[in-house]
N, C-alpha and C positions, 0 to 999 in steps of 0.2 A: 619494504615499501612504506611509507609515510602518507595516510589519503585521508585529506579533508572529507568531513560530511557531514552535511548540512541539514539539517531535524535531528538530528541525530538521537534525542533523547521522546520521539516518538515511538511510534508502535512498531512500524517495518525499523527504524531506527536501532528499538535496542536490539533486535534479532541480528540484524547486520553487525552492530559495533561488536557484539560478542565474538562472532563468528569471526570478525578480523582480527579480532587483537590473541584469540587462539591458535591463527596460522600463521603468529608471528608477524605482523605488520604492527605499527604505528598508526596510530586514528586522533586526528585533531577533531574533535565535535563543536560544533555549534546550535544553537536553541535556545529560544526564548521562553520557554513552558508557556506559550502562548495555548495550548492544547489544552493539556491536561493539568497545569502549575507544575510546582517540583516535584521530581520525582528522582527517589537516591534509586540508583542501579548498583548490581552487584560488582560490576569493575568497575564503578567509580575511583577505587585505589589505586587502577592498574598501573603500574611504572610507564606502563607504553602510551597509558591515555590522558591527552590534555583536552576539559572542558571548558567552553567561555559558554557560558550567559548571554546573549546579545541577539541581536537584530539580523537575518539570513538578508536583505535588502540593503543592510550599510556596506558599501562597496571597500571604505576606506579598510574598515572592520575585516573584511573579507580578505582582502590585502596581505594583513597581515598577518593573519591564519594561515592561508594558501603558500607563504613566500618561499616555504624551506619543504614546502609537499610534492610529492611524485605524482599525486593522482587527486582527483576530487571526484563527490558522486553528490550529486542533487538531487537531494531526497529532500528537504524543505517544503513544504507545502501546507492552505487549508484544506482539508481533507476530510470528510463524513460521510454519512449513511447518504441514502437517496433524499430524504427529507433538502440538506444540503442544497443539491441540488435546484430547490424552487425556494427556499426562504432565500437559499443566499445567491441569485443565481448571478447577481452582479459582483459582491464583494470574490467569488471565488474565480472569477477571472480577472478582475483588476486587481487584487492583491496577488496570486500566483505568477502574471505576468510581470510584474515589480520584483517578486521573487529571483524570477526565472532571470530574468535581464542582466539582475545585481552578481549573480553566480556564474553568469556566461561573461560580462566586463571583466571579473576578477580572474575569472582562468583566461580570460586572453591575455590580458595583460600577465599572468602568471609565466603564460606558454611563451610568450614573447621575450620575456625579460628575466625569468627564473628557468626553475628546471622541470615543470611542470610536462607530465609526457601526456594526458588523457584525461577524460572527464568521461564518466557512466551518469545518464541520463538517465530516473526511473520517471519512465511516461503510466499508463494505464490500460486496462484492458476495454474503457470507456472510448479509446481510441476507434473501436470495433462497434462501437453503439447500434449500427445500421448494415451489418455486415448481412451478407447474403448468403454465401457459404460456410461449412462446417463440417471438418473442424478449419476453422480459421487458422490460415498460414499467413505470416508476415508482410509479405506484396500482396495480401490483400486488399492492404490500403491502398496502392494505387488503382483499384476499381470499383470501391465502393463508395457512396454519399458520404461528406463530411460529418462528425458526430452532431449532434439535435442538440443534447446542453449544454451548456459553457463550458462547464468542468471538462465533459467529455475533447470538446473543442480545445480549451489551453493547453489539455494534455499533449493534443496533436501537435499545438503549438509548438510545447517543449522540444517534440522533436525536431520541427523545424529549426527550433533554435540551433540545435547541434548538426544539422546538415547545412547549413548557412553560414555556422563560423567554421564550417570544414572546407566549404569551398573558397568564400573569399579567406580565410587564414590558414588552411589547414592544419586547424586542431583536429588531432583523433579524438572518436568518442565513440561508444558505444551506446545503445538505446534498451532496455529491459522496461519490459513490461509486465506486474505482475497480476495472475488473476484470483483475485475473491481470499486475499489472505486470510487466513485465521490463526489465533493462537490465545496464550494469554498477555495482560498488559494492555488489552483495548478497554481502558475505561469510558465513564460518560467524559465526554469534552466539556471545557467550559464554556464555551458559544454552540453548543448542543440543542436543537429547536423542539423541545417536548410536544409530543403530539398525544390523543389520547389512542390510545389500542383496547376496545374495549374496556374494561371497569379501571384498566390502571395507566399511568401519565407514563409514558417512559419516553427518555431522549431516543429517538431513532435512529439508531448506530448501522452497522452491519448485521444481516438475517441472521447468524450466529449467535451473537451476545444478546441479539434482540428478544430472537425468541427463547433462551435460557433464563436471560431476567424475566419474561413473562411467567414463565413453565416454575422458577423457583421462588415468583412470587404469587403462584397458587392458581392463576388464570384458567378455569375453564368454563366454556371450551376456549382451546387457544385462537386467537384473534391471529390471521396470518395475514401479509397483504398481498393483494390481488388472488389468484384463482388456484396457488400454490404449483400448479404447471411450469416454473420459471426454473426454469435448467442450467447452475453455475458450476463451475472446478475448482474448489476448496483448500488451495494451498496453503500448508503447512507453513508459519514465520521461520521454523529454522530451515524448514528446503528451502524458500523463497532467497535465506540468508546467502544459503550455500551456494544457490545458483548465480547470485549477483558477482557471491568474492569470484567464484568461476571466470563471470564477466570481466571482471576486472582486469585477473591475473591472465586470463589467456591470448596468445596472440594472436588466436584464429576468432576472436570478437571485436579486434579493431577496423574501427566506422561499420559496423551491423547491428542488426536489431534482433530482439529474441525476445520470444513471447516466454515467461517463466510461469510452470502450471504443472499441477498434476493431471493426466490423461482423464482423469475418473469424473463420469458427468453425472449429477443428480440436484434432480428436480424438488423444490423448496418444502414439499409437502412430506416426503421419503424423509429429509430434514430432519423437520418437524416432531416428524414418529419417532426417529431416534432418539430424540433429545426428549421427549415426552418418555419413551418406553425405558431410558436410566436413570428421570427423575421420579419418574411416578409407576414403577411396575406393576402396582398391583390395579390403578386406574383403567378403564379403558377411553382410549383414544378420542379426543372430540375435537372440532376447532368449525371456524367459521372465516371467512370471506372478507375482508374489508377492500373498499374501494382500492384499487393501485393508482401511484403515480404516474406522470406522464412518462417518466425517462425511466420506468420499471423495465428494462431489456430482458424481451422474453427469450432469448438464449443465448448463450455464451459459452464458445467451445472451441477452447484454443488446438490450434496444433502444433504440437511441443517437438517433431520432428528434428527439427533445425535447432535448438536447445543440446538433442543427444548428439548428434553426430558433429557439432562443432563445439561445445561446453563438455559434451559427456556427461549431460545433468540431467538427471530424472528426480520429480520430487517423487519423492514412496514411502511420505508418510499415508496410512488410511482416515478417511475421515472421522471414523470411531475412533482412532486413537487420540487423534485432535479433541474430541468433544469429551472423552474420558480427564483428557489436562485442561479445559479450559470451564467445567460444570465446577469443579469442584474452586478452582482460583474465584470464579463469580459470587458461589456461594460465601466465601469469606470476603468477596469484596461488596455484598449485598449488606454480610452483618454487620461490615464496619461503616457499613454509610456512605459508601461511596461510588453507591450504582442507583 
């Protein structure tokens, strides 16, 4: 199979193009290092994979990437920590919908006029911002409050986009949503809104990298935000991977949605202590309180149900394994300057 994807040379990005171009597919990438600037990946040589440089929003662009693909997966987006969320709360909807729009025109036009069989939509677990039960399942969306911040909103959007061009065109698509990725390759962004956290400046990323650049750059006590009570599902970038190609390739994912997640719930502070107790063992434990933001979602608890029984996907990476590969990648991406 031959599948356009769009960010390609982001964070969920490189997890993903690995994982496909290993089960033997063809991967056209697109990316503008709007993110992070350039960055060489390890298949960059791959015989199976062509990158462009460019713009995820030039439709003509898009065109001619898509022309000769089986599949596409819109993973393009601006994407950041919670901070995001209020400095950029307009650019991250008017730019993503721009996005979204350019990549939904090119695959109908694809689906129409080429060989184009599907599109995999990756929405968010922001979609769930205001959710009421837990663990959250799928149709939950149809009974809960629309999300509260934009991002969380256009993600919703996204999906509408792909249930809109399925009905008046019917394009197949699938929709995944992943929650609370982690891994290594998330560095600081270059439109990153530094905020202070206690004694030191750091760009506000994901609670993961956040608090390891704090913890490796000496912080104590560690500054956490809000009251550390905040309960997320920690997936692993290569499950996250594996679950999408899943998505992709199976036929029992065509026009559904799937929450993609490890089952395992813990709360920001439990975190915290881990990541404190494999940097600093001989320390003991300290941290304090900072104010949270408004869109800080105090729980988040997907139910992966519908993942097994119709992908056969369980993420099982553990989170200590996670944080054992991703302390040590910061630390050398600390000393070269680049966190």
């Amino acid at each position: 199979m031959k599948i356009l994807v769009t960010g390609s040379a982001g964070f969920i990005g490189g997890y993903l193009v690995e994982e496909l171009l290993e089960a033997g597919h063809e991967v056209v990438g697109i990316d503008n290092f709007g993110k992070y600037g350039p960055i060489a990946k390890s298949y960059d040589g791959h015989p199976n994979y062509r990158f462009t440089q460019g713009d995820a929003k030039d439709v003509d662009l898009l065109r001619r990437l898509i022309a000769d693909c089986d599949h596409a997966v819109a993973l393009a987006a601006k994407i950041g920590g919670i901070s995001y969320f209020h400095a950029l709360a307009y650019d991250l909807i008017a730019e993503n919908e721009r996005i979204t729009a350019a990549i939904f025109d090119a695959v109908l036009w694809a689906f129409r006029e080429r060989k184009l069989k599907k599109i995999t939509v990756l929405s968010s677990s922001m979609v769930f911002e205001n959710a009421t039960e837990w663990p959250t399942p799928e149709d939950a969306l149809e009974r809960i409050p629309a999300p509260s911040s934009t991002y969380g909103f256009q993600k919703l959007a996204c999906e509408y986009f792909a249930k809109g061009a399925h009905e008046q065109y019917g394009l197949p698509f699938t929709i995944v949503r992943p929650f609370n990725c982690a891994g290594v390759g998330e560095r600081r962004a270059l439109t990153d809104v530094e905020v202070t956290s206690g004694n030191i400046r750091l760009a506000m990323s994901h609670v993961i990298p956040d608090l390891i650049q704090k913890v490796l750059k000496g912080q104590d006590p560690l500054h956490i935000l809000g009251s550390g009570e905040q309960i997320r599902c920690y997936t692993y970038g290569g499950d996250l991977a594996r679950g999408i190609r899943l998505a992709i390739e199976r036929p029992e994912a065509l026009n559904q949605d799937f929450n993609l997640s490890t089952s395992v719930a813990t709360d920001v502070l439990t975190l915290a202590r881990m990541i404190w107790e494999r940097i600093n063992p001989d320390k003991p434990f300290r941290h304090v309180c900072d104010e949270p933001f408004v869109h800080d979602v105090q729980k988040r608890i997907p139910s992966v149900e519908k993942a097994k029984r119709l992908l056969a996907f369980e993420a099982t990476t553990p989170l200590g394994a996670i944080l054992d590969e991703v302390i040590p990648w910061l630390r050398a991406e600390i000393a070269a300057g680049r966190c």
